[in-house]
C-alpha positions as CSV (number, residue, x, y, z in Angstrom):
1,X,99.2,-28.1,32.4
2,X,102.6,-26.9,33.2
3,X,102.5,-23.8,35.2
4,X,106.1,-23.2,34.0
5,X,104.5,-22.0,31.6
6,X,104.9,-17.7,31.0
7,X,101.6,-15.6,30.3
8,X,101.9,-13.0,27.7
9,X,99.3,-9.7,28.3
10,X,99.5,-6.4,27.1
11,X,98.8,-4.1,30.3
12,X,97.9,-0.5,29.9
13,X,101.2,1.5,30.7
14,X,99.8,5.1,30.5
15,X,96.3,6.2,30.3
16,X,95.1,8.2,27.2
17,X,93.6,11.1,26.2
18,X,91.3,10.0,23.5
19,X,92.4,7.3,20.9
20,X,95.1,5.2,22.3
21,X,98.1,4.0,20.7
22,X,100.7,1.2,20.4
23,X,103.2,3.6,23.1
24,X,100.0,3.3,26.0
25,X,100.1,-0.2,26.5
26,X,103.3,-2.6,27.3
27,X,103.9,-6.7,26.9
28,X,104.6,-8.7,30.0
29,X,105.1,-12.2,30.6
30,X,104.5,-13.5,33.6
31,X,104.4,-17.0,35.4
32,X,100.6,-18.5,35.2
33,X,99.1,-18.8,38.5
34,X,97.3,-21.8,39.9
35,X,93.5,-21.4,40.0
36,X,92.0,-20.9,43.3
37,X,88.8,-22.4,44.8
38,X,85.4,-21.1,42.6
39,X,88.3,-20.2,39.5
40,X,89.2,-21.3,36.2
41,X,92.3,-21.4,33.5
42,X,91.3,-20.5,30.4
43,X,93.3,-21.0,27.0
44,X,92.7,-18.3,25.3
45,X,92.1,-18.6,21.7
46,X,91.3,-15.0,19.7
47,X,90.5,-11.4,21.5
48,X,88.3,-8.7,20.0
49,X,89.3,-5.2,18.9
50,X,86.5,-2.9,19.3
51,X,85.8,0.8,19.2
52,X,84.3,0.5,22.7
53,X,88.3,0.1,24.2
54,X,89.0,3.6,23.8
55,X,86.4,4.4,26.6
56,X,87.5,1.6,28.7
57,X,90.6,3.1,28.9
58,X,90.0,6.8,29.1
59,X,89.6,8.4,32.8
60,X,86.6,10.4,31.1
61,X,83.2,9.1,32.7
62,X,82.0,5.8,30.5
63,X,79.6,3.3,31.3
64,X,82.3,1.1,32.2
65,X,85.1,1.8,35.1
66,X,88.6,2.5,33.2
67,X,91.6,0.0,33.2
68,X,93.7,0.5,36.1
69,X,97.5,1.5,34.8
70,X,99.0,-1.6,34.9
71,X,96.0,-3.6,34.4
72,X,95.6,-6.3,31.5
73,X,94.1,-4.6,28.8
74,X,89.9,-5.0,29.0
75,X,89.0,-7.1,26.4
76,X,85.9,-9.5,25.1
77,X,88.1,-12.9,24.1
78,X,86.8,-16.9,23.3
79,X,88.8,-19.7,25.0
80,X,88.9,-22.9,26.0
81,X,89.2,-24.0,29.9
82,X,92.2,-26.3,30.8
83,X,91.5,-26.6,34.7
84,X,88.9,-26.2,36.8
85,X,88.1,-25.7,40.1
86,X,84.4,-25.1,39.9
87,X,81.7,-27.3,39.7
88,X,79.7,-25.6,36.6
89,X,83.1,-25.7,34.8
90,X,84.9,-28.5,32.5
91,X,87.9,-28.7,30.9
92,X,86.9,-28.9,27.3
93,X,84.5,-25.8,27.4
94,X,84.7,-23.3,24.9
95,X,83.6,-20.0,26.9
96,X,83.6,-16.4,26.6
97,X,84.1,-13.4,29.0
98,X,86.1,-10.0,29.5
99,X,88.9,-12.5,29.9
100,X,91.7,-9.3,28.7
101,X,94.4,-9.4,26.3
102,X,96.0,-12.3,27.4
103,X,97.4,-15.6,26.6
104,X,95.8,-17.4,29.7
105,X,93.4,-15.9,32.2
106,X,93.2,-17.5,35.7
107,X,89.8,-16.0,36.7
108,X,86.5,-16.3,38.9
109,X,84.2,-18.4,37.2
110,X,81.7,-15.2,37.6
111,X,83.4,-13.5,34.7
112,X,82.5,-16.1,32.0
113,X,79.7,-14.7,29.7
114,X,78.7,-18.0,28.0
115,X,79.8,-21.5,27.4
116,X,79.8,-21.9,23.8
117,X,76.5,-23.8,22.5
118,X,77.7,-26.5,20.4
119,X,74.4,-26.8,18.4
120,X,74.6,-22.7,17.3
121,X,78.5,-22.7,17.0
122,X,78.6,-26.1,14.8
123,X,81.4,-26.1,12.7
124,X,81.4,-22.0,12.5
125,X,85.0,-20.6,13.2
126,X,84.7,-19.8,17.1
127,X,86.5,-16.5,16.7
128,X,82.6,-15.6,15.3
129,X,81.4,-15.8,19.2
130,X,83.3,-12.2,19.0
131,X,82.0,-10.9,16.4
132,X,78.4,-11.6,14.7
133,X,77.7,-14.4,17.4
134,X,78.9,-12.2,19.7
135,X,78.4,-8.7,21.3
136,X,78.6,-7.4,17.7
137,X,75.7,-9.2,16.6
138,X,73.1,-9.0,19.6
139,X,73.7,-5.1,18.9
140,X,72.7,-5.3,15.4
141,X,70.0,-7.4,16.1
142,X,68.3,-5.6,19.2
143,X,69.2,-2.6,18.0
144,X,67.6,-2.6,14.9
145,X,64.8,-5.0,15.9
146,X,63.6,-3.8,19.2
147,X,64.5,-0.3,19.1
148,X,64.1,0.8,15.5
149,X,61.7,-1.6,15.0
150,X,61.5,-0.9,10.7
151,X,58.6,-1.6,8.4
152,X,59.0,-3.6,5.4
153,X,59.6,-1.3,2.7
154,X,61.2,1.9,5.1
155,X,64.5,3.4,4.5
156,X,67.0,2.4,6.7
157,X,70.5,4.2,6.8
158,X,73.5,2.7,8.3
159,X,76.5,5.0,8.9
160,X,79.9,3.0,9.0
161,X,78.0,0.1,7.4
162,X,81.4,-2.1,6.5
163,X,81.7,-2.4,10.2
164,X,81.6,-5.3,12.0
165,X,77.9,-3.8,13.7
166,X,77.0,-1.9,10.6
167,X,77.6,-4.5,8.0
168,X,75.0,-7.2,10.1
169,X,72.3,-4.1,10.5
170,X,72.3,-3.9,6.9
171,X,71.6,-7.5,6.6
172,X,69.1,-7.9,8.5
173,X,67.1,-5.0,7.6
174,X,67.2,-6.6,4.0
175,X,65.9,-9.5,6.0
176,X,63.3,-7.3,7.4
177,X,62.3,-6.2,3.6
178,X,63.9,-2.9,4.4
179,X,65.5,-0.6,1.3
180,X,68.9,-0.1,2.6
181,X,72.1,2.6,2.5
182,X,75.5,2.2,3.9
183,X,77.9,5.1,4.9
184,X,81.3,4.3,4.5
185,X,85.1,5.5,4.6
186,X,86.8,5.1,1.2
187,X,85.8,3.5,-2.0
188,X,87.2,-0.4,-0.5
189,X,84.5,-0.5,1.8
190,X,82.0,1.8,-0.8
191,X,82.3,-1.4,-2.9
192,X,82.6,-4.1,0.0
193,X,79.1,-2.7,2.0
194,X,77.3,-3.2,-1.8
195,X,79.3,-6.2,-2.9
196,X,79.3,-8.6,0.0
197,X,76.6,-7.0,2.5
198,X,74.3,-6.3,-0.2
199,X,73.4,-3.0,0.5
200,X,71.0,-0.9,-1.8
201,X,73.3,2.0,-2.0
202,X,76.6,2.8,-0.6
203,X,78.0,6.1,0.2
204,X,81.3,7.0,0.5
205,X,81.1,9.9,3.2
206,X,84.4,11.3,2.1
207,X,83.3,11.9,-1.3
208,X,82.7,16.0,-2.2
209,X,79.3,15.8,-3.3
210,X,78.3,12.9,-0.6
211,X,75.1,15.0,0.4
212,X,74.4,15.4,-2.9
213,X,74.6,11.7,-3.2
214,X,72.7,11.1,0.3
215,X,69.4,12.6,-1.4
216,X,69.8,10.4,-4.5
217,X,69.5,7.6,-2.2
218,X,67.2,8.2,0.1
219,X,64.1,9.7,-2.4
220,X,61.5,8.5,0.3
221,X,63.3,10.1,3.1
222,X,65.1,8.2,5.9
223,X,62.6,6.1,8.1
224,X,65.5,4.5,10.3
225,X,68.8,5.9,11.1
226,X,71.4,3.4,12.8
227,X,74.1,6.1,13.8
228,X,77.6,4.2,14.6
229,X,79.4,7.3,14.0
230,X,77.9,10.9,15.2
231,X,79.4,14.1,13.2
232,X,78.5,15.3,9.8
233,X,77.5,12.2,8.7
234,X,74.6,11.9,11.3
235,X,73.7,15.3,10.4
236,X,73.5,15.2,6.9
237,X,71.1,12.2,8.1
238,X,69.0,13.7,10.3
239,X,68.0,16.3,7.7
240,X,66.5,13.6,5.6
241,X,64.2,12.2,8.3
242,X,60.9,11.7,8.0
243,X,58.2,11.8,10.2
244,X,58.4,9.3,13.2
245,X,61.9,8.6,11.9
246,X,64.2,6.7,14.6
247,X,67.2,7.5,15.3
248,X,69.5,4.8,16.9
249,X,72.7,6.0,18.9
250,X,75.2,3.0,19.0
251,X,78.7,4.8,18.6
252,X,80.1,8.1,18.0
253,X,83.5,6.6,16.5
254,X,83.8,10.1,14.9
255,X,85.0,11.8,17.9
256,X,88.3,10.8,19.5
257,X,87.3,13.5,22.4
258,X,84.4,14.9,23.9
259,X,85.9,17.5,25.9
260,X,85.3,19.9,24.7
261,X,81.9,18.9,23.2
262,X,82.2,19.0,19.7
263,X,79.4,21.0,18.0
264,X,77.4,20.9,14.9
265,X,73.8,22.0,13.3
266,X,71.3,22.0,16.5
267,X,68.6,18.9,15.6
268,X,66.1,20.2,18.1
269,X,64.1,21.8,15.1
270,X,64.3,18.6,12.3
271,X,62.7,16.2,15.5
272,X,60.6,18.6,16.6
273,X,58.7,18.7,12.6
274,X,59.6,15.6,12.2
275,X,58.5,13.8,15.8
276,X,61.4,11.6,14.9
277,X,62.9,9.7,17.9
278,X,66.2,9.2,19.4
279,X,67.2,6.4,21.3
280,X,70.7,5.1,22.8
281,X,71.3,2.1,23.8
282,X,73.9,-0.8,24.2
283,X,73.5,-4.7,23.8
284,X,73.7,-5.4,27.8
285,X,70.3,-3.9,28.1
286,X,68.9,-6.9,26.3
287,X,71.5,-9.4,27.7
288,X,68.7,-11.9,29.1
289,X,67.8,-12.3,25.3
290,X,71.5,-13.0,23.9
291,X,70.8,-16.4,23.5
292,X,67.8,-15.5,21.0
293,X,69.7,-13.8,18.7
294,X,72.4,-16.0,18.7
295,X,70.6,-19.0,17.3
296,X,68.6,-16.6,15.1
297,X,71.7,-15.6,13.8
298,X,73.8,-18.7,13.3
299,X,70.7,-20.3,11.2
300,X,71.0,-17.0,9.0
301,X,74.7,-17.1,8.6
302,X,74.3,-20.9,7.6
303,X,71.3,-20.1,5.4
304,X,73.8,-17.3,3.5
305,X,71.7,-14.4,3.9
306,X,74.5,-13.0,6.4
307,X,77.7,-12.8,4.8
308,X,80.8,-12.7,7.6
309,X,84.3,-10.5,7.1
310,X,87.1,-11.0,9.8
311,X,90.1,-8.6,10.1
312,X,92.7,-11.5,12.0
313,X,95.4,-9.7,13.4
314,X,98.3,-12.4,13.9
315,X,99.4,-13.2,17.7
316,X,99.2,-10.7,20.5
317,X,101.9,-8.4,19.7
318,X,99.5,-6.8,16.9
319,X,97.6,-5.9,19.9
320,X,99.2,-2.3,21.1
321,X,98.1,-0.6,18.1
322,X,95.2,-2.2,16.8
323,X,92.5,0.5,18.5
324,X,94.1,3.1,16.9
325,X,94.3,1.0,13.6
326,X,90.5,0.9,14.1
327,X,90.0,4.5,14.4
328,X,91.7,5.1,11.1
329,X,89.9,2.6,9.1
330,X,92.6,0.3,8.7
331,X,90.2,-3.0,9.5
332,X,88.5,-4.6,6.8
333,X,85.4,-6.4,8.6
334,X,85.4,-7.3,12.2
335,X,89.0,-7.2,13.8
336,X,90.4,-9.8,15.9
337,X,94.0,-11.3,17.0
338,X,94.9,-14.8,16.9
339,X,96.2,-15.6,20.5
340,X,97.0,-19.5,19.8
341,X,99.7,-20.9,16.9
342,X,97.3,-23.6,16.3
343,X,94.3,-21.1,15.3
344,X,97.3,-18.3,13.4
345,X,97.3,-21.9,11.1
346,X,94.1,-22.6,10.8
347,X,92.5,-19.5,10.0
C-alpha cells in the first residue's frame, strides 16, 4: 500500500465530565506509519458506538484506564489487514480488536481480539462481529445464560430492551422458553422491542402510568431482571421480584454521573424477603468462551429466531457526537459508522 496515504482518527481533545460530546474530540489526519517488527496495518472497515465510551473517557475510576488527551478515540472496530509483519498474521484477514476510531491502525499484533471465523461469519454483514457476533452478543448470552441462568416459564425483564444488548437478551430468553418484557424509551422502540424482537410485553418507561403497566405485565412476579439501565426503572423492578429473583447489573446508562451518587428507594429490604440476588458482571469475565457463543449465535441468526437492527452512522465524521447521540436515544438498534466508501455502498 501507499503510505502517502493520510490517516483520519478522531482523538480526544478534552476530557469529559460525564457524557461526552461532539466539542471533546477533534479529526486529524495523519501520514500512515510503516509497521514495525511483531505489527500489523489494518484497513479498517466499521467502528462500534457503545455506552461503555463514556467511561473510557472519563478520569472517574472505570474498569478500564481513560484515553489519554490526544489519544485516538478507544474503540472496538472490524478490519481487514493489508501488511504484515507477523507470522500469525495474513493480509486478507478479517480481524477485530480495540483498533480506535481510525481509518487505519498500525498496531502490535497483541491487540487483535479475533480473526474473523469464516465458517460463523459466512455471508453475514461483518459489521455484525461488533455487534451481536460481537462483545454485544457474548454479554447477552453469558449474561443471561450463566449468570441468570432462567427457567423455562420464569419472567424475565429487560430494561432498555431495543438496545443492541437488550434486544438479543430478549431473544434468547424466548429461546430459553422464558415469558418476556422489554423497558424502552418512547413508543418507536415500544413497538420495535414487540414487533421485531418479539417480546411478550413492551413498556414504555416514559409513559405516566408505566408502574401501573409494570404489574400488568409481570402477574407472576419478576424471576430475572437484566438491568442495562439503573434508576427508577430498576427500582420499579426490583419491587416486583420474587423470591430467588436475579438481578443482572450490565449498565447504568441512566446516569451520566456518579458523583455525587445518585440515590433512590434503599433495596436492602425487597432482597433481604425476597433472597433475590445481585450480580455484576461484564463479557471479558467469560472471554475464554467467546467463541461458544459466537457459533451459537450465528446458527440462530441464520435459523431467524434472532432478528438483527444496525444504526450505520456514515464515515467517521459522524463519530464526535455519536456517544452522546446514544445517550439520548437517538440509535435505532446497534450503532456503528461506516469507515470504508466501499462498505458506506454496500450497506
Amino acid at each position: 500500500m501507499s503510505h502517502s496515504l493520510l490517516n483520519l482518527q478522531v482523538r480526544l481533545k478534552v476530557r469529559p465530565v460525564g457524557v461526552p460530546t461532539a466539542e471533546h474530540f477533534e479529526l486529524v489526519r495523519e501520514p500512515i506509519a510503516e509497521p514495525g517488527p511483531g505489527q500489523v496495518t489494518v484497513q479498517i472497515l466499521f467502528v462500534s458506538v457503545d455506552p461503555a465510551m463514556r467511561g473510557w473517557v472519563n478520569a472517574a475510576a472505570n474498569y478500564a484506564e481513560p484515553v489519554p488527551i490526544g489519544g485516538v478515540m478507544k474503540s472496538f472496530a472490524v478490519g481487514r489487514i493489508t501488511e504484515s509483519r507477523h507470522p500469525r498474521w495474513r493480509a486478507g484477514d478479517l480481524v477485530t480488536g480495540l483498533f480506535g476510531w481510525q481509518q487505519w491502525a498500525v498496531i502490535d499484533a497483541s491487540v487483535i481480539d479475533r480473526r474473523l471465523d469464516p465458517s460463523i461469519i459466512g455471508d453475514l454483514p461483518v459489521s455484525y462481529s461488533l455487534g451481536v457476533l460481537g462483545l454485544n452478543g457474548v454479554t447477552a448470552y453469558f449474561g443471561l445464560f450463566e449468570v441468570a441462568q432462567p427457567k423455562p416459564g420464569q419472567t424475565v425483564v429487560v430494561s432498555s430492551g431495543a438496545g443492541s444488548v437488550g434486544s438479543c437478551v430478549g431473544q434468547l430468553a424466548k429461546i430459553a422458553g422464558c415469558r418476556t418484557v422489554a423497558i424502552s424509551g418512547g413508543p418507536e422502540k415500544t413497538r420495535l422491542a414487540a414487533d421485531l424482537f418479539g417480546f411478550d410485553a413492551s413498556l414504555d418507561y416514559r409513559s405516566p402510568d408505566f408502574v401501573a403497566r409494570l404489574e400488568q405485565a409481570c402477574p407472576k412476579g419478576v424471576d430475572v431482571y437484566f438491568d442495562n439501565t439503573s434508576g427508577s426503572i430498576t427500582d420499579a423492578v426490583i419491587a416486583r421480584l420474587n423470591v430467588r429473583a436475579r438481578v443482572v447489573i450490565c449498565g447504568t446508562v441512566a446516569y451520566t454521573d456518579w458523583s455525587p451518587p445518585p440515590l433512590g428507594p434503599r433495596m436492602e429490604r425487597q432482597l433481604l424477603v425476597t433472597r433475590a440476588r445481585v450480580e455484576g458482571f461484564i463479557a471479558p469475565d467469560f472471554q475464554h468462551r467467546w467463541g461458544e457463543a459466537y457459533s451459537i449465535l450465528a446458527q440462530w441468526i441464520r435459523e431467524g429466531r434472532i432478528k438483527v437492527l444496525e444504526d450505520v452512522l456514515d464515515g467517521l465524521e459522524t463519530a464526535p457526537g455519536s456517544i452522546e447521540g446514544l445517550y439520548r436515544g437517538d440509535n435505532m438498534g446497534k450503532r456503528v459508522i461506516s469507515v470504508t466508501s466501499e462498505h458506506r455502498k454496500d450497506h
